[in-house]
N, C-alpha and C positions, 0 to 999 in steps of 0.2 A: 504493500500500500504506500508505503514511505517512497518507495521507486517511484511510481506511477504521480503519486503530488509534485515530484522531484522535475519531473519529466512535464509536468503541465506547465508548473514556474517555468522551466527554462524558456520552452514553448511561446511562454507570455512575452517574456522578457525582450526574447528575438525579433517578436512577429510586430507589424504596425501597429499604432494603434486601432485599438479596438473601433467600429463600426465607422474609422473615419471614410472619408471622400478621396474616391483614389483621382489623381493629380498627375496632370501631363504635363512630361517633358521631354522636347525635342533633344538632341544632342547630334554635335555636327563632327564630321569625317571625312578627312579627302579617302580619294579610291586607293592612295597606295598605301594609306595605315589600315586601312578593313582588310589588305592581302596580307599582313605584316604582323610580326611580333608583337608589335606597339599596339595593337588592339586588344591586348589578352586579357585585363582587368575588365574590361565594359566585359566582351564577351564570356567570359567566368562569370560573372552577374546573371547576363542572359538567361545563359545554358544552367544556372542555377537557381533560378529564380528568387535571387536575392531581390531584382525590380519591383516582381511583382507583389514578394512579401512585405514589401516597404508601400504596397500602395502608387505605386507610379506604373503608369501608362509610359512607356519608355520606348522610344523610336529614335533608330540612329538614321540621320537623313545624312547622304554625299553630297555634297554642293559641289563640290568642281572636282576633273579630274586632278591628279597632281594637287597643289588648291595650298600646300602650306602657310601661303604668304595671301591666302583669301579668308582664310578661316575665320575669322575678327571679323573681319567685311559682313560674314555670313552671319554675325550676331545681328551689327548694327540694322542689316535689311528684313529681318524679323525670319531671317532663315531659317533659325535655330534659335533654343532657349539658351544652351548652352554648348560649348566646343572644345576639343581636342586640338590644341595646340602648340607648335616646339616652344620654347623659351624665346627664343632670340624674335619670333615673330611677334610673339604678344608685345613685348620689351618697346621695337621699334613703332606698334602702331598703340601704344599708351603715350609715348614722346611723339606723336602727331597729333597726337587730343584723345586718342577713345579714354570711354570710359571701362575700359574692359579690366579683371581681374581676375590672380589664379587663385582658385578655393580651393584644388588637392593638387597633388602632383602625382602622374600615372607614372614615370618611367625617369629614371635617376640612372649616370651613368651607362649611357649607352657602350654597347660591344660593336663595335663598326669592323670589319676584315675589309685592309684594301686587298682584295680577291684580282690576279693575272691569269693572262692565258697560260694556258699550260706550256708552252714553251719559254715565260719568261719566270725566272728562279730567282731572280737577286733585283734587288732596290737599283741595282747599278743596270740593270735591264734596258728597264724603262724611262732612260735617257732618249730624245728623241721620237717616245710613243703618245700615243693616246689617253688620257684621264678624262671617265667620267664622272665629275663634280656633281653635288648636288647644290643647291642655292647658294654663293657666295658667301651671302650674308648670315647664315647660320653655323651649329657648332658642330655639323658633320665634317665641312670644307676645311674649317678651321683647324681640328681635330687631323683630318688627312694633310694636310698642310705641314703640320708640325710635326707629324711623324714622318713625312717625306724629306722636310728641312734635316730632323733629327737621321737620317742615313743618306746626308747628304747631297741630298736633290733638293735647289730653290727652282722657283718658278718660273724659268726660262729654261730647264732641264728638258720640260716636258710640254705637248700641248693639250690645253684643255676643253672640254664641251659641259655645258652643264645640261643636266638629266634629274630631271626632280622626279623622286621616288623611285625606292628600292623596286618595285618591279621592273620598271621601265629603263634602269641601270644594268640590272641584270640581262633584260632581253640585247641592249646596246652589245655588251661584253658577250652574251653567247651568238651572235648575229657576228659578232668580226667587227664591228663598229669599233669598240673602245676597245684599249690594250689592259685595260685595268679600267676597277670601277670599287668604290667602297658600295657593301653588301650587309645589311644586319643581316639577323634570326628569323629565319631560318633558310633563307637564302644560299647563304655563306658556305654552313655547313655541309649543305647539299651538294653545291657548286664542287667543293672541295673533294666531295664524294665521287662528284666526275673527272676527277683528274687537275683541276684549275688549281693554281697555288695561290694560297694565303701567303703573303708578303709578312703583312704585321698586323695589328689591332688598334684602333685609336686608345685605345687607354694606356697606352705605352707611351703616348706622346700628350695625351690629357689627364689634368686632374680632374677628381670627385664634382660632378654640376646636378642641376634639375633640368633634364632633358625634354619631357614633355608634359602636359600641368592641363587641367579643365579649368578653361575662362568662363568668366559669364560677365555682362553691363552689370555694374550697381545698382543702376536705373532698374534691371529687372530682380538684380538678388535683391533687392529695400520689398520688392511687394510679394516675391515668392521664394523667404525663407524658410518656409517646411519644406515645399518641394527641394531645397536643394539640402537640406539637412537629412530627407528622406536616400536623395539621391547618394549622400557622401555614407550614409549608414552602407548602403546594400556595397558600394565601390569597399568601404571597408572588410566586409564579409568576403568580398572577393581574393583581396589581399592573404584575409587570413588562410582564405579557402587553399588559395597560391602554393604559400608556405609550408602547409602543414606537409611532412614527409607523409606522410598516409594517406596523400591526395594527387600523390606524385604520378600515380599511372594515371590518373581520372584525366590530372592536368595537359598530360602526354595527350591523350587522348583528344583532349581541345583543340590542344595545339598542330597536332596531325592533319585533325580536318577541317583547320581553319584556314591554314597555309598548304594544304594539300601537299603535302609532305609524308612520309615513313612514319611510322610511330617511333624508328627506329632513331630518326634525324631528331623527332621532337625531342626523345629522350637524353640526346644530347646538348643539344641548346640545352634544356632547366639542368642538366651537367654544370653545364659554363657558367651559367649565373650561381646553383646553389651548393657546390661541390668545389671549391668554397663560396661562400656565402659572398658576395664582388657587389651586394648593395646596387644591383642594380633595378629591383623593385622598392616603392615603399614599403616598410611594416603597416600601416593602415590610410595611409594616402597624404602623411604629411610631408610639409614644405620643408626643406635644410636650406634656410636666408643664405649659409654660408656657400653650398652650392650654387644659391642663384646670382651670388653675389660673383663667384666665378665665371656663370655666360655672363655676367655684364663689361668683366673686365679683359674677355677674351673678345667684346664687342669691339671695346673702347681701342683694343690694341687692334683689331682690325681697321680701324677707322668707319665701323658702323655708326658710333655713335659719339659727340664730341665731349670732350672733358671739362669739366670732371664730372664720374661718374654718376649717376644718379643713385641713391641710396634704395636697396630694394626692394624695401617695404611699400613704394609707392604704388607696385606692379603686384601686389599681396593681399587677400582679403581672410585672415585664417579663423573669424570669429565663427566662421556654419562648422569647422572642422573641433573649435572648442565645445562646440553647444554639442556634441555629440561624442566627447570626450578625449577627443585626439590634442594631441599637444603641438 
């Protein structure tokens, strides 16, 4: 009997409130993070029904293909309630006026493989070839940059195309187009599988950042702070769900048919991230100021953005993530 009370408490504890009003919310995505590693927390939500037990109507809408540098856009035009996007994007369209701001952070620390053709073995290769970049102005370029600078190669080494999104990099580089192309999860791995050489990794040449973050207007989080309090509850179950080693095949399994991949490949990637633990998920979807204070200042040395820095609390809203118990 003692079980069974034990077991309704929890039940309670988890589930929305009781008989409330279930609450829409949009949430926005370019097409090449819905192919990509970077969608894994929403979609753990989904597939879990963390959404629905929080009482939200939850639709992920694509606004543009490719779209990194649209995504904010897709707030202000009533696109979306809320959106998926990198650091360095939000950053630059808060210092143009939005009102935009990140309430969790989905992905810390990215694992970037600048991934060659199978015939090129050495960083000293790809003198004279092809790179395909992604946005200039974000912390992918930056990241390959530095790891290319760091074995010797500056920017007249090599020539460059830019190619936004991990899919669309990868078909360049299997198509003959690019000599090389940086590649996440689970791309990489795969690639690798066919014979293509992994060169290096950005995080050999980057420190610890906040890679990719859900924005939303203040204008809309001032009038629907349940919904996004709802929303950061079920993102956190996901997290946990993530973590938990006894959830490691389930997760494999997401991850497989998400990215239509091996079970075999999935299993490797959550390898690389928690085998050792490389912090490249949140523990429940909080912000590290000190990481974003990193893209700012990997901004400022690019000449994205002019000096002096802007402090990063400006481009922060972490009060729905306190009301819910996250720090």
């Amino acid at each position: 009997m003692r079980r069974v009370l034990a077991g309704l408490l929890l039940a309670a504890a988890v589930a929305g409130p009781a008989g409330a009003e279930t609450l829409s919310l949009r949430y926005g995505q370019s097409y090449s993070t819905l192919r990509s590693i970077f969608a894994l927390p929403v979609v753990v939500a989904q597939k879990q029904g963390f959404f629905e037990r929080e009482g939200l109507d939850f639709k992920v809408v694509v606004p543009l293909p490719g779209g990194s540098d649209k995504m904010i856009d897709a707030l202000h035009d009533d696109t979306v309630d809320i959106t998926h996007v990198a650091t360095p994007f939000l950053i630059r369209k808060v210092l143009a006026g939005s009102d935009a701001v990140a309430i969790a952070a989905e992905f810390n620390n990215p694992i970037y493989s600048l991934v060659a053709k199978p015939g090129i073995k050495s960083f000293a290769d790809l003198k004279g070839k092809r790179i395909g970049f992604a946005d200039q102005g974000g912390s992918i370029s930056a990241s390959m940059r530095k790891l290319l600078a760091l074995h010797g190669l500056t920017d007249g080494d090599y020539e460059t195309e830019v190619i936004e999104g991990t899919p669309a990099r990868a078909n360049c580089l299997k198509q003959g187009g690019c000599d090389a192309v940086p590649l996440g999860q689970p791309q990489d791995v795969a690639f690798q599988a066919e014979g293509f050489t992994v060169l290096g990794l950005s995080t050999e040449a980057s420190p610890s950042i906040v890679y990719t973050v859900t924005a939303v207007r203040r204008s809309f989080a001032d009038k629907n702070a349940e919904a996004l309090r709802r929303y950061l509850r079920a993102l956190d179950a996901a997290f946990q769900f993530i973590r938990d080693p006894a959830n490691r095949q389930a997760v494999a399994a997401i991850v497989a048919e998400s990215n239509h991949v091996s079970p075999a490949i999935a299993a490797k990637v959550l390898a690389l991230y928690f085998e050792p633990d490389r912090n490249v998920l949140p523990r429940r979807g909080e912000i590290d100021m000190a990481g974003l204070s990193r893209v700012i200042a990997m901004m400022a040395e690019a000449g994205q953005i002019t000096a002096p820095p802007p402090a990063p609390e400006i481009f922060v809203e972490r009060k729905y993530l306190r009301a819910i118990g996250v720090k």
